[in-house]
C-alpha positions, 0 to 999 in steps of 0.5 A: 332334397328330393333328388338327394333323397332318390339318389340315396335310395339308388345308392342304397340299393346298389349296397344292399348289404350295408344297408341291411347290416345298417338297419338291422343295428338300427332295428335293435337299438330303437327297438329296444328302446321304443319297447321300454318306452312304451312301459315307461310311457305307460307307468310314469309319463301317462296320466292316470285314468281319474278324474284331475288325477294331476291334482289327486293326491294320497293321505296317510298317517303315520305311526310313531315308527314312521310307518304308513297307516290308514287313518281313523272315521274321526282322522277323516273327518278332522282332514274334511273338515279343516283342509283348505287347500283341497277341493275335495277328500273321499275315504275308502277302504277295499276288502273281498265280500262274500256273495251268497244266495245263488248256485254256490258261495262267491266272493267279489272285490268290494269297496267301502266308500264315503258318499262323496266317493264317486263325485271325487272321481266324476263317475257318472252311473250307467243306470240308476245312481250313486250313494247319496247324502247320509248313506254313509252313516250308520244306520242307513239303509244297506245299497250297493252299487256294482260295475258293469260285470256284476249287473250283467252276471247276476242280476241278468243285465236288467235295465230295472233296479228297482227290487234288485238284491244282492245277498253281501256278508249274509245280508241284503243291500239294495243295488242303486247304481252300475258304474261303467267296468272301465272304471278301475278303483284306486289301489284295487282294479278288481273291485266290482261292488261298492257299498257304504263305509258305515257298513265296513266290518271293522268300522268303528268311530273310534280314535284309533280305529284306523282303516280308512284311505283318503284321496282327494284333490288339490285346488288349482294352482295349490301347490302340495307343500300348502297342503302338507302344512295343514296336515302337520297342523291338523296332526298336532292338534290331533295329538294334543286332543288325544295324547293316547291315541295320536301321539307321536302320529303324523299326516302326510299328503303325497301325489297319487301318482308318485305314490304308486310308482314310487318303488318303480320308477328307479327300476323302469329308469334304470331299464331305460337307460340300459336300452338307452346305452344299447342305442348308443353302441348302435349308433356307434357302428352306424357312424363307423358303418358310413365311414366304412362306406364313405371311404370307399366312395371317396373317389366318387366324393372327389369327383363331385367336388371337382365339378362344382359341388360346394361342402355343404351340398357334400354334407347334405347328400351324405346325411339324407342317406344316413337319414333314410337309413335311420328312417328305415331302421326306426320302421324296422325298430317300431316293428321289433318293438311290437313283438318286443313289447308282446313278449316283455309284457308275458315276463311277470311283474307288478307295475301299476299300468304295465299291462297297458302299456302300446305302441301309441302316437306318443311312441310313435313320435319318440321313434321317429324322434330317435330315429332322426336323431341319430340318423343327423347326429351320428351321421354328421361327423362321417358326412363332415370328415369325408366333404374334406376330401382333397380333390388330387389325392382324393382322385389319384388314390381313389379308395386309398386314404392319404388320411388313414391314420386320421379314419382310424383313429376315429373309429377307434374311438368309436369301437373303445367308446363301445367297449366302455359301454358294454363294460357299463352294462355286463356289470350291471347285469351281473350285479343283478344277477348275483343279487338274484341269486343271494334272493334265491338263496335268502331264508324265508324262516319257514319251508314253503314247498308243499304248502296250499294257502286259501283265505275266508272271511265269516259274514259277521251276521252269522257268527257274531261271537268269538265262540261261534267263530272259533267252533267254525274254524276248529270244524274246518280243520277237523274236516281238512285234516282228514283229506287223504294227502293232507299231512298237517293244517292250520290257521293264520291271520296275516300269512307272510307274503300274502300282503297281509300284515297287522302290527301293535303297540306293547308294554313289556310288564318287566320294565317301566311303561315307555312315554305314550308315542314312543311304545314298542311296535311288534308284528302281531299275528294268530295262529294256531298250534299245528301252524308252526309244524305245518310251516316248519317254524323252528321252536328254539325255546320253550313251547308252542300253542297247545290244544288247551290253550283256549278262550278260558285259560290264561292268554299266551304268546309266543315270540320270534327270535329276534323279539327275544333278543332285542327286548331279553338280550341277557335273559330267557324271556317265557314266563314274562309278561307282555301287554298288547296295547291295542286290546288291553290284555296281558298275556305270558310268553311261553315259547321262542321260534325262528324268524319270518319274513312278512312282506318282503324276501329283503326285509330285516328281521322285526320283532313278532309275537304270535297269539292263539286263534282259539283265544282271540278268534277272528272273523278272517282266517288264512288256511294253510295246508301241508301235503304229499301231493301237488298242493292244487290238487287238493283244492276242490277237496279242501273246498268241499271241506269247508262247505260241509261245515257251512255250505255259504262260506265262500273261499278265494286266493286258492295258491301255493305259498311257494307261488306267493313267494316268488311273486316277490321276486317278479319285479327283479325277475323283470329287471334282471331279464331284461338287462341280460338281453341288453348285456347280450345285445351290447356285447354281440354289437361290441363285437362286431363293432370290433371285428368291424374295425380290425378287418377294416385295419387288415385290408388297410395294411395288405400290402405292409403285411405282404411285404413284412412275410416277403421280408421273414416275418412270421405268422406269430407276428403278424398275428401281434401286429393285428392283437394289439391293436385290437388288445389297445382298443379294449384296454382303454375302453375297458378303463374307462368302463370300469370308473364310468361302472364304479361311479355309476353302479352306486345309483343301483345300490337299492335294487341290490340284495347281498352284493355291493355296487363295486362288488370287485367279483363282479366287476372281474368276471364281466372284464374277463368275460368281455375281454375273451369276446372281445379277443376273438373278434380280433383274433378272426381277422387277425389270423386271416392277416397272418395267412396272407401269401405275400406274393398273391399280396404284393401282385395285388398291389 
């Protein structure tokens, strides 16, 4: 073997060409696919960085609607208390923390957790500790334990704790512990600071108090249904205690892990795949590449034979040099992995992990794994073809064929199985590509241009009141409004593709209250009355918030289009009256306005009622500015604004709403770069595949073509002659792309927004536009045919 080895390296050399156009393929096909990998290695196979995480699960509630939900302090506490099959369960919830006391107002990422947080985890403390027994509770006293980065900027790395403070939402808590920075939090990588759930703003020991996420982890050998049983268990108890809270409510329990890949996983397979099928066409010209090479050394193959080589050392000879060649090409692949991956992580998107994803052992063996793979797989059947030589014909025609007609029709094949490929792939693409642009076009119900957003959360210590809290907000619009460039402001709790959102129960006053669990949901928001001008809502009916609409006067709201339609289908709904269930109030309806999307550019349109700040003021606020500059440029401006209402009042998420926007569109951003760059790459290595095979069929035939001109043959068929071999082996690839498309392109169907998966437009555009390629490959050996001198042809022979 070491001598086949040297001598394929000799042999190698002498056919520098080949090797590099051999490589080069190969290069682009395990490049891509280990680039991918090493994505999908990092979001889905890669264990994630906690504690157990393979028995680490999710808990959620759910709504009457089936909606995710978070659940209650007493939830919590029930799931603690009577869930067997977990060894463990800790509740968080992740919010910013306004950070005052130093040079100017800040805000961190901060976590409320229960005591046992941070042993569900195994997080041993750098300095100091952790939360301990009962500092949960309420009324204990106020620690916090802060990462690395927190330690080292604000209290100067000190290796002493003791006295150390941090000012968190205007009050002091003692800072107990530094947790290593490589620690990232579960659905937050930013958090920085963890302080005690008792101390979470919106903590309350109510029943339907719902702001708490549990994790927690399986026992060994428990398997997840066990688990799922005692929460519907638990579920139904719940609800038989507390009918009015937890009806219609259930539990579910779901692996971590899935539950952060479950939007992503279909993406990344689907890449994956792609990259896959760019592999295979490779692979298919490498097949075709060696048996280009193998028949023109078949006088030498019949050589060897005649002195003694058996066919299993001729097979072995052949498939070490096709190895070494995909060796070659899988070190040629990693490399273009390397930067392929560099450049793939720049594009945005939003997968868990991503950014970690490297060119690690585990992708190194899935190289070198393809790589011989392919090297012995699709060098077999040239190796196993070309030992079947016959010895006289082999050594009386040389590089002459008696099997012509045999090698033809299996690179044919190769070169039709390739087409059908492509056709896979540039369908794909431009499915996407038409999704994408039905995004592009979608109605987001408002206009987002212009527009700066920021968001603010008042330290309740020092505005206890809604009173308080309102007089702070109206001074920051006062204040903001009167920035040059600054055309219009307001306020609104949940700003669509923020990520904010909230949602409640209702009881429309006109009709009979529905069965408790079976209520109306709505979205719910507050805003003020510049917030529709500024955002450019429509009003479609009656009127929007008013000045005088404050905490004193009747409660009001204002409804969205579709609310107006599903529940007054028939009639005008201001004037009727709707209960909020949540807060038990009654309010009027008094205006109708256009349809937003909240969370997603796909989203269907919701019901949604909207409230006025002044009426049911909050403690957090998102502002949103409309001017006539570049919205970024006012910033600082705007910032200052609100300093000179209350210089301690920190700010984050300073944006564009336009930018919010788009960053719904990362993922498909992604997706869709990709699958061009695999639609291209398919289509390029089609084609020379094809042009590859007709060349190859025009140096077959120089001597008929030459005898064909010498007999009056003209160049048009000549020209037919080469086409429709050409034209034959596109039709069929073509075919059977087109029923692989129709079957295949419905597994895509979720990634696709106002198209169909057999979109027939599609579906004609890429066979037009793979057709048009695919002729030009023919067309340039096949003109180089049809300008043979049969004199020069027949003289040759």
């Amino acid at each position: 073997m070491i001598g086949d080895l040297r001598f394929a390296l000799r042999m190698l050399v002498k056919a520098p060409g080949f090797a590099a156009t051999a490589i080069l393929t190969l290069a682009i096909g395990i490049g891509a696919n280990t680039a991918i990998f090493s994505v999908v290695d990092a979001v889905l196979l890669r264990a994630l960085p906690y504690h157990n995480s393979a028995r680490l699960i999710d808990i959620f509630s759910t709504d009457p609607n089936g909606e995710r939900d978070a659940l209650s302090t007493p939830e919590f506490r029930a799931l603690q208390a009577q869930m067997r099959s977990l060894e463990d369960i800790a509740g968080f919830q992740s919010q910013s923390v306004n950070v005052t006391g130093g040079e100017r107002p800040d805000r961190v990422r901060g976590s409320f957790v229960s005591a046992n947080f941070f042993r569900v985890f195994n997080l041993t403390p750098l300095l100091g500790r952790t939360l301990a027994e009962g500092e949960d509770q309420p009324g204990a006293e106020r620690v916090a334990v802060v990462n690395e980065k927190i330690w080292r900027e604000r209290l100067g790395g000190d290796p002493q704790l003791e006295n150390k403070r941090l000012i968190l939402n205007g009050e002091p808590y003692n800072v107990v512990g530094v947790i290593p920075s490589s620690f990232k939090s579960p659905f937050d990588p930013d958090v920085e600071v963890w302080l005690s759930m008792a101390n979470y703003p919106g903590n309350t020991s109510q029943q339907d108090s719902r702001f708490m996420i549990p994790l927690g982890h399986l026992k060994p050998g428990v398997p997840l249904e066990q688990a799922q049983a005692e929460a519907n268990t638990i579920a139904t108890e719940l609800a038989a205690a507390f009918p009015k809270e937890n009806a219609g409510r259930g539990i579910k329990v779901d692996y971590f892990q899935d539950f952060l890949v479950r939007d992503t996983r279909p993406m990344l397979w689907l890449l994956f795949s792609a990259a896959g099928v760019i592999l295979l066409i490779a692979c298919a010209n490498l097949a075709n590449l060696l048996l280009a090479r193998g028949l023109a050394r078949q006088r030498e193959i019949a050589l060897r034979a005649a002195l003694g080589a058996s066919r299993a050392r001729l097979v072995r000879q052949l498939l070490m040099e096709s190895a070494l060649l995909a060796l070659l090409g899988g070190f040629a692949g990693v490399l273009v992995a390397h930067w392929s991956l560099w450049a793939l992580l720049q594009i945005p998107q939003s997968f868990v992990n991503a950014q970690t994803a490297t060119i690690n052992t585990q992708v190194l063996f899935f190289a070198v794994g393809a790589s011989l793979v392919v090297g012995l797989v699709f060098g077999l059947v040239p190796a196993l073809q070309l030992s079947r030589t016959e010895l006289q014909s082999g050594l009386r025609q040389g590089e002459r064929s008696s099997d012509g007609g045999r090698w033809n029709g299996i690179r044919g094949s190769s070169v039709a199985g390739q087409i059908a490929l492509s056709v896979l792939l540039l369908i794909g693409c431009g499915l996407l590509v038409r999704s994408f642009e039905n995004l592009l076009r979608a109605d987001v119900g408002f206009e987002p241009k212009n527009l700066l957003t920021l968001e603010y959360r008042l330290p309740r210590i020092n505005y206890q009141s809604a009173e308080s809290q309102w007089n702070f907000h109206r001074q920051a619009l006062d204040q903001i409004r009167q920035i040059p460039g600054v055309k219009s402001v307001a306020l609104i709790r949940s700003l669509p593709f923020s990520g904010n959102g909230g949602s409640g129960g209702i009881a429309l006053l006109d009709r009979e209250t529905p069965v408790k669990g079976h209520e109306p949901h709505v979205q719910y928001n507050l805003v003020t009355p510049a917030l529709f001008e500024t955002m450019r809502i429509p009003l479609l009916r009656g009127r929007v918030f008013r000045d005088d609409d404050r905490a004193a006067t009747p409660l009001v709201f204002v409804i969205n289009k579709t609310m107006a339609q599903r529940f007054w289908p028939n009639s005008d709904p201001v004037g009727k009256q709707v209960r909020v269930l949540d807060d038990n109030v009654v309010g009027t309806i008094v205006g109708v306005v256009g349809d937003t999307k909240q969370y997603q550019l796909t989203d269907d349109a919701v019901p949604q009622m909207y409230a006025a700040y002044a009426q049911q003021p909050g403690l957090f606020a998102t502002l949103v500015a409309r001017t006539d500059v570049p919205p970024l440029t006012l910033a600082e401006q705007v910032r200052g604004a609100i300093w000179r209402v209350d210089p301690d009042q920190p700010m984050w998420k300073i944006r564009t709403v336009e930018f919010l926007v788009e960053r719904r569109m990362a993922d498909r951003k992604f997706a869709l770069a990709l699958m061009s760059v695999f639609a291209t790459l398919a289509l390029l290595l089609t084609a020379l595949g094809l042009y590859g095979v007709i060349s190859y069929f025009v140096n077959q035939r120089t001597r008929e073509i030459g005898i064909r001109m010498a007999l009056g043959a003209q160049m048009r068929h000549v020209l037919n002659l080469i086409l429709r071999q050409g034209v034959t082996l596109v039709v069929v690839g073509s075919t059977f792309g087109l029923i692989g498309a129709l079957a295949l392109t419905r597994l895509m169907s979720h990634l696709l927004v106002g198209v169909s998966p057999t979109d027939p437009l599609t579906f004609t555009a890429m066979i037009f536009l793979l057709a048009a390629v695919s002729i030009l490959a023919c067309y340039l050996p096949a003109r180089r045919a049809a300008r043979i001198d049969p004199v020069i042809a027949l003289r040759s022979e």
